[in-house]
C-alpha positions, 0 to 999 in steps of 0.5 A, a space after each residue: 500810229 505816230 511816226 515815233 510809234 512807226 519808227 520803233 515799230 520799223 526799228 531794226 536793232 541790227 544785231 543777232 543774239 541767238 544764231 538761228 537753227 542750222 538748216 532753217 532760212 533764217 540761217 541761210 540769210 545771216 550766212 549770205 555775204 554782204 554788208 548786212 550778213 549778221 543782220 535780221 531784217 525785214 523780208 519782201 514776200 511781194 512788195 507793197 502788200 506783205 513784208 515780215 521780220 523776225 527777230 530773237 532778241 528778247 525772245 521770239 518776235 515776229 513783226 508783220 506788216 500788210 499793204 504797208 497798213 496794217 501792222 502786227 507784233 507776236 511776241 513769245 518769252 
């Protein structure tokens, strides 16, 4: 990738369009307090080697990246 093309990858929009389903861990997350309470960013399972974001935005998206090298979009209408 360019670095423009990993910026929009990266990019966070930072604004949640649809709430998330109660109960689920994403509800959990936008609920906790803090500065970044209302944003959809991305989630460290083990740092350096996987990392994901989800987002509904434009219908489901989830990015994926591992290892910080190999990088993956899934997109559902």
């Amino acid at each position: 990738m360019t670095e423009d093309e990993r910026e929009a990858f990266e990019c966070d929009d930072g604004a949640l369009d649809v709430w998330p389903e109660v109960g689920s861990r994403a509800m959990q997350r936008v609920l906790v307090a803090g500065t970044d309470a209302f944003v959809e960013g991305w989630v460290t399972v083990q740092e350096g080697n996987y990392r994901f974001r989800t987002s509904q935005t434009n219908g489901l998206t989830v990015k994926i990246v591992l290892r910080e090298y190999l990088g993956c979009e899934i997109v559902w209408d």
